[in-house]
C-alpha positions in Angstrom: 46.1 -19.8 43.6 43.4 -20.6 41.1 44.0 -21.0 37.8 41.8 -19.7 35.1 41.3 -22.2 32.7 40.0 -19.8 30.3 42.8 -17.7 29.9 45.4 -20.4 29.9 43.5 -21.6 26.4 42.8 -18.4 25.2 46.7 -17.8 25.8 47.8 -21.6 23.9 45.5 -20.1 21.4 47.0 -17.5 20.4 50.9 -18.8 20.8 49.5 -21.5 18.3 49.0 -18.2 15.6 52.0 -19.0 12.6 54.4 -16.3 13.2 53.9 -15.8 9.7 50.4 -14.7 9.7 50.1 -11.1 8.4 52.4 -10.8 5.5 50.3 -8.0 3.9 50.9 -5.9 7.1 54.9 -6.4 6.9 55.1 -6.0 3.3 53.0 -2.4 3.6 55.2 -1.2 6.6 58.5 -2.2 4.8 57.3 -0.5 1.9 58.3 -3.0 -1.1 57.7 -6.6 -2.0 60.6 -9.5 -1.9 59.8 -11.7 -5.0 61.8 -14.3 -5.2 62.0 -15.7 -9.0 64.8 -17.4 -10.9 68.4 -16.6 -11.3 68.9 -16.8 -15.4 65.8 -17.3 -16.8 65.7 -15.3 -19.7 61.7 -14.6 -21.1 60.6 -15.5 -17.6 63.4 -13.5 -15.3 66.3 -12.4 -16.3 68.4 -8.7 -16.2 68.6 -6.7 -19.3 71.8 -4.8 -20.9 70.9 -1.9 -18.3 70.3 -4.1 -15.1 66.7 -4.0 -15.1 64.5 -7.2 -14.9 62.1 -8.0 -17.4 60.7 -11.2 -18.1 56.9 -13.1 -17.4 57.6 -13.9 -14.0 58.2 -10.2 -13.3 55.7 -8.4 -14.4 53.5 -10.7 -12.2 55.8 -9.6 -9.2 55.1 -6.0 -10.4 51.2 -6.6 -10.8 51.1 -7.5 -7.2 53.2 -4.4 -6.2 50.6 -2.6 -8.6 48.0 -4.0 -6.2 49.4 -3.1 -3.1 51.4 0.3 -3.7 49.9 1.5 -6.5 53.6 1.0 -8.3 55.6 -1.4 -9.9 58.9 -0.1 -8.6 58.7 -1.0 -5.3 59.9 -4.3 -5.6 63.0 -6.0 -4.3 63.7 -9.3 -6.9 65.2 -11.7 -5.1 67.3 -14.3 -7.5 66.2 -17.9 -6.3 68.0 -21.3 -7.5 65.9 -24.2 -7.4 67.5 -25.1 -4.4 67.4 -21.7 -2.5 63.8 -20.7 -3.7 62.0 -23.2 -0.7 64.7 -22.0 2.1 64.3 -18.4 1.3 60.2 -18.7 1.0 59.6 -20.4 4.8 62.3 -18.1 6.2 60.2 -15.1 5.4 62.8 -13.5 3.1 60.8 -13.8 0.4 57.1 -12.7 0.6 56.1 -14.6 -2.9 57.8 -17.0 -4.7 57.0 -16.7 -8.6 60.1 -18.5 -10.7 59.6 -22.3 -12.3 57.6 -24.5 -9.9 55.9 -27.0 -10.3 52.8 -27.6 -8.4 52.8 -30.9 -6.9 51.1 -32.5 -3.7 53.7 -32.8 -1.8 55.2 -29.5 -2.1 51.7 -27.9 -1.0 51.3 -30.2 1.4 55.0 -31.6 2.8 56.6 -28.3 2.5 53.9 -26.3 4.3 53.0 -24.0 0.9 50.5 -22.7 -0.9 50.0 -22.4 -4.7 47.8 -19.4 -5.4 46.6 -20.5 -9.0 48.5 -21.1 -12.2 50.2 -18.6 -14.2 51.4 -20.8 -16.7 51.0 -24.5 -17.7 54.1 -26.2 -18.6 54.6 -29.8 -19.5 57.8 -32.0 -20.7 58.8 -31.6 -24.3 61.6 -31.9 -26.7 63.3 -29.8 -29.1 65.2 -31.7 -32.2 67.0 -30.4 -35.0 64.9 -28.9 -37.7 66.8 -30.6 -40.6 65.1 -33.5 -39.1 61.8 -32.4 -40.2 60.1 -34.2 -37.0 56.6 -32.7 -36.1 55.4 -35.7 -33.7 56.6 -37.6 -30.5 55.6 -40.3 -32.3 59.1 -39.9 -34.8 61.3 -40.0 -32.2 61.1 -44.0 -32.6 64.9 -45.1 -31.9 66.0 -41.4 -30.7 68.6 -41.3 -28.3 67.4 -38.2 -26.3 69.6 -35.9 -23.7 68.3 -35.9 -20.2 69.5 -34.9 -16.9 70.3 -38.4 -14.9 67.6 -39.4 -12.1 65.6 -36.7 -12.7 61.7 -36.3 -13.2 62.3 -36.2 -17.0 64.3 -39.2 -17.0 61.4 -40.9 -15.4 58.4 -39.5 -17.4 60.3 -40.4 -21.0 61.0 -43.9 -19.5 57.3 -44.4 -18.8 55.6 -42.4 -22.1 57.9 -44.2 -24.8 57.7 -47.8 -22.9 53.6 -47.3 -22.8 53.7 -46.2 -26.8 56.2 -48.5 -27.9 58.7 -46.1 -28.6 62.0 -47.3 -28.8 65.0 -45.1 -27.1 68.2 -44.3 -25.4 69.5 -42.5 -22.9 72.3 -40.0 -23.2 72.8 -38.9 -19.3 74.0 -35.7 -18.1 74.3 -34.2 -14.5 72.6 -30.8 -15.0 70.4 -29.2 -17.7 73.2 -27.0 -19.2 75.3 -30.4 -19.6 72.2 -32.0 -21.5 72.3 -29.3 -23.6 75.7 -29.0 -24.2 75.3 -32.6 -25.2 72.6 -32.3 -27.4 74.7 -29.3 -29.6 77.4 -31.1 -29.6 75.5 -33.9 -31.3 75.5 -36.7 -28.9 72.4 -37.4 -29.3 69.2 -36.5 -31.4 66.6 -35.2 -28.9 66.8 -32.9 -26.0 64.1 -33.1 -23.3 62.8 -30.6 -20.6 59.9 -28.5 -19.7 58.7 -26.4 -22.2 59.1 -23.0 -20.2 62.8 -24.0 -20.0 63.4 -25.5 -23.9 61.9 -22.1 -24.9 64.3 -20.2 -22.9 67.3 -22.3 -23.5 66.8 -22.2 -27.2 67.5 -18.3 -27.8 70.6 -18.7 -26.3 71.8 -21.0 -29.4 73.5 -19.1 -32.3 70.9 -20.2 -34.8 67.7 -20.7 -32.8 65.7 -21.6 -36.2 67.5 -24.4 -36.4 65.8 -26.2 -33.8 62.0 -26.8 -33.3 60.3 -27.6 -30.4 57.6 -30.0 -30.4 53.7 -28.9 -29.7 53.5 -32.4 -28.2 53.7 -32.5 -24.0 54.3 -35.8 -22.0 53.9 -34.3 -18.4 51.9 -31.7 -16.2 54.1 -29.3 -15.0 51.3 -26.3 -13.8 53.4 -23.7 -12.5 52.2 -20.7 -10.2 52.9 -18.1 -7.3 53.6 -19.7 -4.0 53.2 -18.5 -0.2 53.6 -19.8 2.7 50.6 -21.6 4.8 48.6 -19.9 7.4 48.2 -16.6 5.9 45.2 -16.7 4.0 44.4 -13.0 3.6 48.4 -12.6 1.7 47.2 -15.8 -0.3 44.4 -14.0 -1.6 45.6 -11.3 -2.9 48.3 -13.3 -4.5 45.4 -15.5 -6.3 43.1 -12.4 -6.9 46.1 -10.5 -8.5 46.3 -12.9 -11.3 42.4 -13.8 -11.5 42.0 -10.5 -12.3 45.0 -10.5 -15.2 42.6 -13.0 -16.4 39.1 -11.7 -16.4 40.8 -8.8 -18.3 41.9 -10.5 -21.1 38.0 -12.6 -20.9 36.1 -8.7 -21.1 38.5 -7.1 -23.3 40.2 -4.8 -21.0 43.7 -3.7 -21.6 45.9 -1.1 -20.8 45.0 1.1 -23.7 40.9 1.6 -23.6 40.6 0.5 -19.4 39.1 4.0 -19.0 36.5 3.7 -21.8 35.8 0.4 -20.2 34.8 2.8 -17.0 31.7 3.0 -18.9 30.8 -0.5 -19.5 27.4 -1.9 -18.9 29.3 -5.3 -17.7 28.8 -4.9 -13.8 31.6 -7.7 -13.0 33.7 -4.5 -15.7 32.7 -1.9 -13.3 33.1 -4.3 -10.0 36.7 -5.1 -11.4 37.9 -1.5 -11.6 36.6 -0.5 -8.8 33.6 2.1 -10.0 31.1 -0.2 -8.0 31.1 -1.6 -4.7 34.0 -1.9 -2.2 36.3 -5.0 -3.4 39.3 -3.7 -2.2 38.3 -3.2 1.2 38.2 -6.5 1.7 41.6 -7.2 1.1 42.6 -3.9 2.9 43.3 -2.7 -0.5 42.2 0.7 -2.8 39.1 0.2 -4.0 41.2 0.6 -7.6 43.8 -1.9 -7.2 42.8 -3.7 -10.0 42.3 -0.9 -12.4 45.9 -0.2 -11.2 47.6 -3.3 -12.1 45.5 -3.1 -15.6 46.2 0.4 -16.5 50.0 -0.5 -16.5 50.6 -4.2 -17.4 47.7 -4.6 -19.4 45.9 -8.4 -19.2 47.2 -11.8 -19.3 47.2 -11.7 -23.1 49.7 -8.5 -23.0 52.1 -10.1 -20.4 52.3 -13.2 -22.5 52.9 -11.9 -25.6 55.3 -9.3 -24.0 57.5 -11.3 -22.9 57.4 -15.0 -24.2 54.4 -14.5 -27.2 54.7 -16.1 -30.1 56.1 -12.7 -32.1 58.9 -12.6 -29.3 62.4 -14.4 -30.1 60.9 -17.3 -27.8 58.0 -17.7 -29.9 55.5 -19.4 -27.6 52.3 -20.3 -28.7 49.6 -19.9 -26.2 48.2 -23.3 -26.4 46.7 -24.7 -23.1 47.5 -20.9 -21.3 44.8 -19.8 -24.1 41.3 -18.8 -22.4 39.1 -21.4 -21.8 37.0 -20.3 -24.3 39.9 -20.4 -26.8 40.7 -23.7 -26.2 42.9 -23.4 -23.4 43.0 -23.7 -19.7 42.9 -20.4 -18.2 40.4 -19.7 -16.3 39.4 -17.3 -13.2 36.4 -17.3 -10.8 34.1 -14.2 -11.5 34.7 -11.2 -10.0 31.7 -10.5 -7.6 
């Protein structure tokens, strides 16, 4: 019998195909989304007095159900710990993780995902007592600072004070909430962790005024949506769901006047909500996807200041997630 060499390829070829390929499909015929984002993480995800989850994190699960369904309910949150969120994200129970992740090489590369942009940069802080009246790393010379033992944090403090000449110690602690606990209980002067988490952790103190936060950063701690590899097409609606957050807040749109903005003479506008052109076709989505996730959430600006803006209990300045032409970082490809 002769064997078709031909087919045999064509047949390796397509056994090769990720099992994971299609995600947009599966998540259409199940008829919701599985976001996974964090457990307790109040300001980013978290449950309110009537069971309903609010927080930054979820209105960017809801934006991508916006995208899809044209609704913001049809989303099943799935609470992730940090060391569940990986597990449940390559064993397809989650279609999106969007919780407190860093981006780093080697969980792009190593663990087989993909980050789909930045939704919020993040860095290593400190919060201090603000009877100290300490505005600057560079007061925290002969601190003794709280920090979770062999962790990331440890590391990065160890390297920032020895390189300014800072002197420090160490109080150690197995887990965040035991640093804390620590640092209330006053054994010691500083507490350390990422910004995103300080902020959060803070409102749970009695008196939150009575601690500051410092402006200053010592790391890079870019945080974002992440999918699995080998599904582009699912990747880019992820990415383009929060580009397009973004070019809202650049041109102005918001939930309130998006339908006056129907009338812009800004083609990328009209492009963007979907009066021109086919754009959502090419991510097998309604032409008015975007004008969809708009209409309801409003722009990167509103979900910010929502949830986590500087008028909220958390207080948090925009700073490097301002606009790039604010001063900050954020920044999107143009719609076109």
């Amino acid at each position: 019998m002769k064997i078709n060499t031909k087919i045999i390829l064509i047949f390796i070829y397509f056994l090769s195909f990720p099992i994971n390929a299609g995600t947009l499909d599966t998540v259409k015929d199940r008829g919701y989304l599985n976001c996974g984002v964090a457990e307790n993480f109040p300001g980013f995800a978290s449950l309110d007095d009537e069971g309903n989850w609010r927080g930054f994190d979820i209105d960017f699960c809801k934006a991508i159900s916006l995208a899809i369904f044209n609704d913001s309910k049809k989303v099943n949150f799935v609470p992730t710990s940090s060391r569940s969120r990986f597990p449940l994200l390559a064993l397809g129970e989650i279609d999106v993780l969007i919780r407190n992740t860093t981006w780093s090489y080697s969980r792009d590369v190593n663990l087989e995902f993909e980050f789909t942009g930045i939704n919020f940069y993040d860095g290593q802080g400190f919060m201090v007592p603000t009877s100290f009246k300490i505005n600057n790393i560079s007061e925290l010379d002969n601190s003794t600072i709280c920090v979770v033992s062999g962790s990331s944090i440890e590391l990065n403090i160890k390297y920032y004070f020895e390189k300014n000449n800072l002197e420090f110690k160490t109080v150690l602690a197995d887990t965040f909430d035991e640093s804390m606990n620590l640092y209330l209980n006053n054994n010691c002067d500083v507490l350390s962790g990422d910004l995103s988490v300080l902020s959060s952790s803070r409102i749970e103190i009695g008196d939150s005024n009575s601690h500051s936060i410092l402006e200053n950063l010592i790391s890079k701690e870019p945080l974002g949506p992440l999918v699995r590899h080998n599904d582009s097409s699912w990747a880019d609606l992820i990415r383009w769901t929060l580009n397009v957050l973004v070019i809202a807040e650049e041109k102005s749109i918001n939930a309130d006047n998006i339908d006056e903005m129907l009338n812009s003479p800004d083609p990328e506008v009209l492009r963007l909500l979907g009066e021109i052109g086919n754009y959502g076709d090419m991510m097998e989505l309604d032409n008015k996807w975007a004008y969809n996730v708009i209409k309801e959430l409003g722009n990167y600006s509103s979900i910010y200041e929502k949830n986590i803006g500087a008028n909220t209990i958390f207080g948090t300045k925009r700073g490097l997630n301002n606009l790039w032409t604010n001063g900050g970082l954020l920044y999107s490809p143009p719609f076109k």
